[in-house]
N, C-alpha and C positions, 0 to 999 in steps of 0.2 A: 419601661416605667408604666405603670399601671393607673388608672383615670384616678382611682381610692388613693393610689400615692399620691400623687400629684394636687388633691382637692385638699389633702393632708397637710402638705408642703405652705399651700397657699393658703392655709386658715390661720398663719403668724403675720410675721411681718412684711411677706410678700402682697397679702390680701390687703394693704394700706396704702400701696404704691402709689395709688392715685392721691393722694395725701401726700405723700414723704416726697415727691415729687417737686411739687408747687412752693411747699415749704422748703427745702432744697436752693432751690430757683430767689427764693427770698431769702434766703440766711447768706447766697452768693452777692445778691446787690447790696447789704447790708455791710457785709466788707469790703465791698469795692469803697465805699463812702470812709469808712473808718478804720482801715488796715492798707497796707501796701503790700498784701497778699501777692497782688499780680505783678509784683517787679520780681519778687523772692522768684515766682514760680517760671515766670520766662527768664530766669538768667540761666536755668537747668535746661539748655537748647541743643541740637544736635541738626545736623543734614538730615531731610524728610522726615523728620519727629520733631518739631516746635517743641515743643515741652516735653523732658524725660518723666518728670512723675503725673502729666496727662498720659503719656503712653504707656507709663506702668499700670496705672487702672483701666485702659482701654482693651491692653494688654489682658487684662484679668476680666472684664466683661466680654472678652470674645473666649479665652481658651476653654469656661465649662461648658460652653455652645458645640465646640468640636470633642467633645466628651463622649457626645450622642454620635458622633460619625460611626457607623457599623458599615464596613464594606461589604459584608453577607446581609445587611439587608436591600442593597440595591438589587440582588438578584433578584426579588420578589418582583419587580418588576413587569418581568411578560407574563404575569398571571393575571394582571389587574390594570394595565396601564391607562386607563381613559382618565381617573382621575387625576393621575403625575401627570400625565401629558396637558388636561386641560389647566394645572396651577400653572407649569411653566408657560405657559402660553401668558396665562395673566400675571407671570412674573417678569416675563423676559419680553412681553410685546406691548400687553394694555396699560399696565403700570407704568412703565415707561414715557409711551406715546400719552396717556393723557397728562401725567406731570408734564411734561415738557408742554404741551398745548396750554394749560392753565400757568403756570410759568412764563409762556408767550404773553397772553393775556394780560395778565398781572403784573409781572414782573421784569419784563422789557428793559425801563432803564434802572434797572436795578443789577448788575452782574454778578454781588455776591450771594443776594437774594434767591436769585435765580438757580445757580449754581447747586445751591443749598438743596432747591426742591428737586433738581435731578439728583442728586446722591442718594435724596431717600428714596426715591421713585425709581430707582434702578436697582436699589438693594433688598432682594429677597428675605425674610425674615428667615432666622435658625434656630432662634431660642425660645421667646417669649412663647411661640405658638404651642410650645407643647404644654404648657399650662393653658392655655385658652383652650385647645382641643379638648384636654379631661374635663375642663370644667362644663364644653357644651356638649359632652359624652361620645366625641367624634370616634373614628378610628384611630385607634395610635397606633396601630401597627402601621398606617398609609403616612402619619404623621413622622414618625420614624422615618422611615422611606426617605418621605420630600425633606422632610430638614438636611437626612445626610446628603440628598443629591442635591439639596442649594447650597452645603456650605461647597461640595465640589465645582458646580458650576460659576458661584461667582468668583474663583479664581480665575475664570476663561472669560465670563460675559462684561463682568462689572465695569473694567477700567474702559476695553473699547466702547459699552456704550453708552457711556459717561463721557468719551471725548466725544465720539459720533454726535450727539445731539448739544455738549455747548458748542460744539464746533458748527452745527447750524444755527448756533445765537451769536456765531462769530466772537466766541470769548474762549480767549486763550486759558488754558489750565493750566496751572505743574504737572507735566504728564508722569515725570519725573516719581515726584511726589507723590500722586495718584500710584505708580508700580509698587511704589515702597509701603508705602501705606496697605496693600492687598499681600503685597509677600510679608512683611512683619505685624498687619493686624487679621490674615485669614492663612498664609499659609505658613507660617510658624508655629500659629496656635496648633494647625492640621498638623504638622510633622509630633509638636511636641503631645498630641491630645491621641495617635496614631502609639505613638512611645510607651504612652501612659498605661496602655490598654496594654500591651504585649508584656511588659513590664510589670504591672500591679496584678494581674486579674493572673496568669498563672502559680504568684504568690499566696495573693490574698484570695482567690476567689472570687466568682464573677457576684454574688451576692454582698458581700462586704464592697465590691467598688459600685454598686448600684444603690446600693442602701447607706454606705459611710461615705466613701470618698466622692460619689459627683454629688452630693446634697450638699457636705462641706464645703465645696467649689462653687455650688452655687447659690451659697449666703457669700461667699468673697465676690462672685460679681454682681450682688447687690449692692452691697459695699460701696466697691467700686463705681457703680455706676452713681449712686447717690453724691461721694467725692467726687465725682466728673464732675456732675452740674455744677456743687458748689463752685469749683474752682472755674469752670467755665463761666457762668456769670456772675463771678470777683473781677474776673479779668475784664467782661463786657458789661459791670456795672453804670461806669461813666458813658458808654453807648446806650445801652435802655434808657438811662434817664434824661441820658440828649434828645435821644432821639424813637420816644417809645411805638411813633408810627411802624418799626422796622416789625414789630411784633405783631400787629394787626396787618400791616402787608404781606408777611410771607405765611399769615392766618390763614387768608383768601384762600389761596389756590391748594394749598396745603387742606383743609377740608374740606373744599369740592370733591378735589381727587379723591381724597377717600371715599367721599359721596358714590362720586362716578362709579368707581373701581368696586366696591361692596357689590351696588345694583347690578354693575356686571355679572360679575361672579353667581351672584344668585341666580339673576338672568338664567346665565349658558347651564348651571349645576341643574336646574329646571328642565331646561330647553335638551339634554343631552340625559336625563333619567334619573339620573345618581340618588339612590338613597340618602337619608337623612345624616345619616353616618359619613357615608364618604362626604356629601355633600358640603357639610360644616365645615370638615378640615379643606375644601379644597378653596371653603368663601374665606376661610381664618387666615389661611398661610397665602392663600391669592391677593390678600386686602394688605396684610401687615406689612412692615420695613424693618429691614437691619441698621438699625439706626447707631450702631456699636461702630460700622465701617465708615457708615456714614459724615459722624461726627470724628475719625479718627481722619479721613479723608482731606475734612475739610479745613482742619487741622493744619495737617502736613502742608497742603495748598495754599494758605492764605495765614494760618496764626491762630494761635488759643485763644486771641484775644479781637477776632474776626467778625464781623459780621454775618458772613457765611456760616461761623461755627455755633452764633447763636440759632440762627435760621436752622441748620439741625438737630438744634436741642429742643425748639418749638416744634419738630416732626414728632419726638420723642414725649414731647409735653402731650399733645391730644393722642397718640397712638393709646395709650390706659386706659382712657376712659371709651374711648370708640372700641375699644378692643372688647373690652367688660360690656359694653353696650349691646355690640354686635354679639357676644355670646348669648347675651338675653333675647335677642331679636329673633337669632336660631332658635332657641326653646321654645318660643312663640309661634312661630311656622309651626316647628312640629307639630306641637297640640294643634294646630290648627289643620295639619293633613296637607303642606305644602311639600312636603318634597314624601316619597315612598320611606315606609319605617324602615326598611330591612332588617339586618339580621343585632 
């Protein structure tokens, strides 16, 4: 996909997100108050899927993500690897360790809270970034790259170290849950998004599935993701407004760490050379979260109608605007002569 696509893409209704969002979030408490939305929607339940038509939209916000899975471009790899290697470091090490550190702090006796900020802080972004990278003119051919090697690694990474570290706040998980949750919201969408390409693109053409069918997939997991919120806070309307401290708590640590986690990024993408180009996508995709697994995770663990599940939908409420931020923040280095222009 190409930076002119992608700025294309995003000058509708995508470009509003941070809008449709919030509003989203309010149209959901508004029917907690004056519908019984949330009894309809938890009687629809299954083992490790709390909700069947939350996970049919969860479902649909993960498989255009694995769309972009290209196993011919990981081979690109040994030509360029400093920057993949220095995002996963800040996917699978610093992101991690400083959510859970600020999580410590914060969030202590809070378990569902807590919970919350390790899911996101352990889930490498796969989608969203490739719109932030065109819009800050990054590489996309490195962006390509890392999204399709995060959607493959957090089949390996996610679950263990998500137990790993609540199991150093000594809180039990659904581990259970947690499995199923990664085989039914990353590696289904993988088999089925794998299918799609083998299947469509010797038909139709690798241009008609680049330009028709993954754009049409990915207004469905807008869609979808907007229906999440809603029903997600229908269900946790009478929690917000018992109890709206839970949103300013799991505020805290939630934008520090991104605090943290940016300056890193910037930091080492300085400190190790990288043009302005690599640079972006490695602070974009090193800073963001898959908050798709995240919120599906939390889900499966604890209920649609969870505290934990709010707690990841507030990851997903500031990730828009910090994300849009942070692209602005890059443009501004540049002009400024902070990282080398390259090519």
């Amino acid at each position: 996909m190409s930076a002119a696509k992608t700025k294309k893409e995003l000058s509708g209704f995508e470009k509003y997100l941070v809008i449709w969002i919030p509003l989203c979030m309010l149209a959901g408490v508004i029917l907690s108050q004056y519908t019984n939305i949330g009894q309809h929607i938890e009687s629809f339940s299954i083992r490790g899927i709390s909700s069947v038509p939350i996970g049919i939209c969860l479902f649909f916000m993960m498989y255009p993500a694995v769309l972009n899975l290209k196993g011919s471009e990981l081979k690109k790899l040994k030509h360029n690897p400093k920057p993949i290697l220095l995002t996963m470091a800040a996917n699978w090490l610093v992101a991690p360790l400083v959510g859970f550190c600020m999580a410590k702090l914060f969030l202590s006796d809070h378990d569902e809270l807590f919970v919350a900020v390790i899911l996101l802080s352990a889930s490498p972004c796969t989608a969203m970034v490739l719109v932030w990278g065109a819009m800050a003119d990054g590489n996309q051919e490195q962006n390509v790259v890392n999204t399709s090697l995060n959607t493959l690694t957090i089949m390996i990474f996610y679950a263990p170290v998500v137990i790993l570290l609540t199991g150093l706040q000594k809180i039990e998980i659904d581990r259970w849950g947690l499995v199923i949750s990664v085989l039914f919201f990353i590696g289904l969408p993988i088999l089925l998004g794998v299918l799609t390409r083998k299947i469509v693109i010797p038909r139709k053409g690798v241009d008609w599935f680049e330009q028709v069918y993954r754009p049409l997939f990915g207004k469905v997991s807008i869609v979808a993701l907007l229906a999440t919120l809603v029903v997600l806070f229908a269900l946790n309307g009478v929690t917000i407004l018992g109890n709206p401290e839970f949103l300013f708590l799991v505020s805290i640590p939630l934008l520090l760490s991104f605090a943290i986690v940016v300056g890193f990024n910037i930091f080492i993408t300085k400190l190790f050379g990288l043009n302005y180009r690599e640079a972006v996508i490695t602070v974009i995709i090193g800073s963001s979260s898959h908050f798709e697994i995240a919120i599906a995770t939390a889900i499966a663990a604890y209920g649609v109608g969870s505290v934990a599940a709010l707690g990841t939908t507030m990851g997903l409420f500031w990730e828009i605007p910090i994300m849009l931020g942070l692209v602005y923040l890059a443009r501004h280095l540049r002009a400024k002569g902070f990282w080398p222009p390259g090519q």
